[in-house]
C-alpha positions, 0 to 999 in steps of 0.5 A: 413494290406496288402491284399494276393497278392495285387499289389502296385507301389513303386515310386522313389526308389534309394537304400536300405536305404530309405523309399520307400525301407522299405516300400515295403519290408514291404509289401511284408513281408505280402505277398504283390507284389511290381512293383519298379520304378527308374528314368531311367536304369542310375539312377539304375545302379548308385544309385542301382545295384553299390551303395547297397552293402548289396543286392546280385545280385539275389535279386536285380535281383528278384526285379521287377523294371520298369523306369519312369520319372515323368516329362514326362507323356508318361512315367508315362502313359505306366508305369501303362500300363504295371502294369495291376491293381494294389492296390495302389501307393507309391509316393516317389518322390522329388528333389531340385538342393541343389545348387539353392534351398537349403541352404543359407540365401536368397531365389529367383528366378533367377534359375526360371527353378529349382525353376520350376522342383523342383516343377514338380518333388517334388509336381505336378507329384502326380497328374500326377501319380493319373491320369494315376494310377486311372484306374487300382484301379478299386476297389478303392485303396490307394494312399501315397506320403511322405512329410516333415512339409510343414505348417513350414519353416526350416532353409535351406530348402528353397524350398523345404519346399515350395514343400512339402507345395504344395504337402499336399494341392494337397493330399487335392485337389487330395482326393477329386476329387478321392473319388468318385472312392474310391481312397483315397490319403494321405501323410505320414510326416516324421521327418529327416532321414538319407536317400540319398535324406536327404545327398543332403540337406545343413547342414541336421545335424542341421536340425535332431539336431533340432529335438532334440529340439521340439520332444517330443518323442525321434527321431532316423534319422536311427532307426526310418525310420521302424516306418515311414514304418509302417505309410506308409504300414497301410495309403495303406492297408486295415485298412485305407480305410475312411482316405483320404486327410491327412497329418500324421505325424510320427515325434515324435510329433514335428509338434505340439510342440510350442517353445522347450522343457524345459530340464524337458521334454526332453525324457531320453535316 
């Protein structure tokens, strides 16, 4: 549940179909306010204004969207400058040159500098974002980023896999440190869905078949992005407030499955 009036940043939003925009359409459904943030003004005309054909001009203008690069700090500091206080933080936020990072059969580092920017961007800038956010939850607040089943390695993921593992241990280390002013950090993991960040991923088709597999709920990579938006809303709201330095996962139970499932316990559609 999302408090009358409260304030939260959506980080990382490139279009209408992804979580991020799920989300803080959820909340403001409950009479939430929403700051939106893209990479930069570039970003927003590409993937946003041109490319969301299913928002009129007036209503992406009524969205109130503030730029930010996660690796540059500056950045990130004058956002939550000019936010005033907030509520709590969707961090949305991931990257891995599909070229270098994922995809193959081998990993390496020989791309050791997008090895490094992948995990600036998809892992460290979570605490970049928790140092400059924290002052202006000055009642506490919630604090969400989104993951992928970093404890298992996925074919074709390569290191990305190894971001999203980081980043749940920095959900941890970050829980911790921030608890003492009732600033709560966790990680909402999803199973595959068909996002453009999911459309960069080598062979993302195989990895959503395997879902099929070991889920044994039945898993929809379009349908079910609203079940992971609700996780996400409830893990900022008011409801969640003794939950910290988790990772939950909404997925269809596949993150606990040993083996796959026999063809008796495959879910009937």
């Amino acid at each position: 549940m999302i408090a009358e009036g409260s304030t939260y940043v959506v980080m990382g939003v490139l279009n209408t179909d992804s979580i991020a925009y799920a989300s803080g359409k959820m909340i403001e459904s409950m009479g939430g306010k929403v700051i939106w943030t893209a990479q930069n003004e570039r970003m927003k005309k590409i993937f946003f204004d041109r490319g969301c054909k299913d928002l009129s001009k007036e209503e992406k203008d009524a969205m109130n969207f503030k730029f930010c690069d996660v690796t540059k700090d500056e950045e990130v500091k004058a956002l939550f400058e000019s936010t005033g206080e907030i509520d709590g933080v969707l961090h949305s936020i991931g990257y891995a040159n599909p070229k270098t990072c994922l995809g193959g059969e081998e990993m390496y580092t020989e791309a050791t500098d997008d090895v490094l920017l992948g995990f600036h961007i998809s892992a460290a800038s979570l605490a970049t974002v928790a140092h400059f956010a924290a002052p202006n939850m000055k009642k506490g607040g919630s604090i969400v980023t989104l993951s992928f089943e970093g404890s298992r390695p996925f074919p074709y993921y390569n290191w990305m896999g190894v971001n999203k593992a980081a980043l749940e241990a920095l959900v941890k280390a970050l829980a911790r440190n921030m608890g003492k002013d009732y600033i709560r950090v966790n990680a909402v993991s999803a199973g595959p869905l068909t996002t453009k960040a999911a459309s960069s991923i080598p062979y993302f088709e195989a990895l959503s078949q395997t879902w099929d597999q070991i889920s044994p709920l039945p898993w929809d990579t379009i349908e079910d992005m609203a079940e992971v938006a609700n996780a996400v809303v409830f893990m900022l709201g008011m409801y969640s407030k003794k939950i910290t330095g988790q990772t939950l996962f909404v997925d269809g139970g596949a993150n606990f499955m040993g083996g796959v499932l026999m063809d008796y316990e495959k879910p009937q559609k």
